[in-house]
Phi, psi and omega in degrees: 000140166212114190297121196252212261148104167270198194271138164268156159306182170260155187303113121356112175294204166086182189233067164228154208296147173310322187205126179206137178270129181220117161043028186322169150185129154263151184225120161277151121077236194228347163237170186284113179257336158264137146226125180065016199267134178257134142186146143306178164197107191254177170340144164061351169271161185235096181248136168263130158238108239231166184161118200306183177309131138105343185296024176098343211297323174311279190312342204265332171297311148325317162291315181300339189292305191099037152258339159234157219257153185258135179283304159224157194097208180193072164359104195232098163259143181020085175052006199247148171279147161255010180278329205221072176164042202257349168297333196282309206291322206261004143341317170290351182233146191258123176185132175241126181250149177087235191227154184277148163255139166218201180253148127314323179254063181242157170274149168316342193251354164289340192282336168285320195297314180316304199305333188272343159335305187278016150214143177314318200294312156337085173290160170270002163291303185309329171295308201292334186252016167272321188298318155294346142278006152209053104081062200224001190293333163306328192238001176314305193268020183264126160306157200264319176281041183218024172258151169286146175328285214287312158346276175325315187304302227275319166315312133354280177322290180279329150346305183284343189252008186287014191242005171059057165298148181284326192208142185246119171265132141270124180232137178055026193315308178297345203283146189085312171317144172281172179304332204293316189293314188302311159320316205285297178300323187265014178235349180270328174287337165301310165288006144287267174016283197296306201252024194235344190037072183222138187279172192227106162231127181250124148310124181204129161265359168260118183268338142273018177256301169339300181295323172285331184283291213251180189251355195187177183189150221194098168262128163240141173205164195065359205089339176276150161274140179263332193213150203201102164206178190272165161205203169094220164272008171283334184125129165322314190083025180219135190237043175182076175290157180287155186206120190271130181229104167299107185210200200257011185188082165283008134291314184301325171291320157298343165287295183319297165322324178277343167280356165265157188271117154114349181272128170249104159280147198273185170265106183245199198236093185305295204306318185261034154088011194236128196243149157229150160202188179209139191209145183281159191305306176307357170289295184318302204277351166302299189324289213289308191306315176287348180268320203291331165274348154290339174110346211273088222281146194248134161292298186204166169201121206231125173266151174287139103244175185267161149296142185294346158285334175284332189272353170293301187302342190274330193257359156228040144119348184104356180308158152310176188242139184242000000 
């Protein structure tokens, strides 16, 4: 489905978040399916919400939409409530949940004009210039039921975004795309991101497209959050990476490591010449001057990390990813 937009006010300056969650929750019945859940999105960001089967990631979108009702707490797009505020808040949002609708036997560009139609605000400069930004000038004049999956998404895309929404939900953009289209799609949200200056939160289960993609990542499970840090171009989120040091003598290397402050060694593979530890940046040339001075000749030094699927698995538990 795709929510499309009348006219809005102009952004508001300052730094307050594009979309912010305060203490959400639906209550089914008797049980809690959202429970308490927070997080901000601000301007220019790309957040993923990630979340094994059943952990909520739907319903908390729904809510933000105003498609399903918040039992409790409130949503806030660009300051506006969508519990009391909800024609102001959803003006603001851009969004295909599911799969995009079109006429088929329409052209893409007849299907924008139609879309632009329901708000005044909508120019035909503003038509030339989501299709060119997402990059549709090839296929305009294509009937729609002759598009490719990926196609459609991206066509999807600019429909939510020709009324200059503050925030684009994404749910499952890539699902269904070959590598190539999953790619394709993830260098056009960036560059939206960037040159549309709107935050973005996308739902996914491809976690590595997630980890290349977005700037930040918000894990829920049970309805609950479990985890909220950067990764990408936001930062490893680790500020004292592990780091495998290949050399000639990993005992020898090891006493060293240990005698330093602040350096933690690890368990490595002595027989094949390979030591772990973990040391912060300012660490290193203390590090590297004491093994040169014990003699302990360096190969090599590859810092480790895990992956956001080994790290999805470690905070929830090993469930899936849905």
């Amino acid at each position: 489905m795709t929510l499309t937009q009348s006219t809005k006010p102009r952004q508001a300056g300052g730094e307050e978040p594009v979309l912010r969650l305060q203490n959400v929750s639906k209550i089914i019945g008797r049980k809690k399916i959202v429970d308490q859940l927070s997080f901000d999105v601000r301007r220019g960001e790309i957040v993923g919400l990630l979340g094994p089967n059943g952990a909520g990631k739907t319903t908390t979108i729904r809510m933000m939409t105003g498609l399903i009702k918040i039992s409790e707490g409130d949503v806030k797009i660009a300051g506006r409530s969508i519990q009391s505020q909800f024609k102001d808040a959803i003006v603001q949002v851009g969004a295909i949940i599911e799969n995009p609708e079109f006429y088929p036997y329409m052209s893409g560009y007849d299907n924008l004009k139609q879309a632009a139609r329901m708000t005044d605000s909508v120019t035909s400069e503003r038509i030339a210039e989501v299709i060119s930004l997402l990059g549709l000038q090839e296929a305009l004049h294509k009937k729609v039921k002759a598009y490719s999956l990926g196609m459609r998404q991206r066509l999807g895309i600019a429909q939510a975004l020709l009324d200059r929404p503050k925030l684009l939900i994404l749910d499952e953009p890539t699902n269904g795309l070959d590598p190539a289209g999953i790619r394709e799609m993830r260098d056009y949200l960036k560059k939206i991101a960037v040159s549309e200056g709107i935050a973005i939160l996308v739902s996914s289960h491809l976690l590595s497209e997630i980890e290349q993609m977005c700037t930040r990542v918000v894990v829920i499970q049970n309805g609950r959050l479990v985890t909220e840090r950067a990764i990408g171009a936001g930062g490893s989120g680790q500020e004292r990476p592990e780091l495998r040091l290949r050399v000639d003598n990993p005992a020898r290397a090891r006493q060293v490591l240990e005698s330093l402050k602040g350096v933690q060694a690890l368990d490595g593979r002595e027989g094949e010449h390979e030591i772990i530890c973990q040391a912060a940046d300012e660490e290193m040339p203390a590090l590297i001057d004491a093994l040169r001075q014990a003699e302990v000749a360096i190969y090599r030094i590859t810092e480790t990390r895990k992956s956001l699927e080994d790290e999805f698995l470690q905070w929830t538990g090993g469930n899936q990813i849905a």
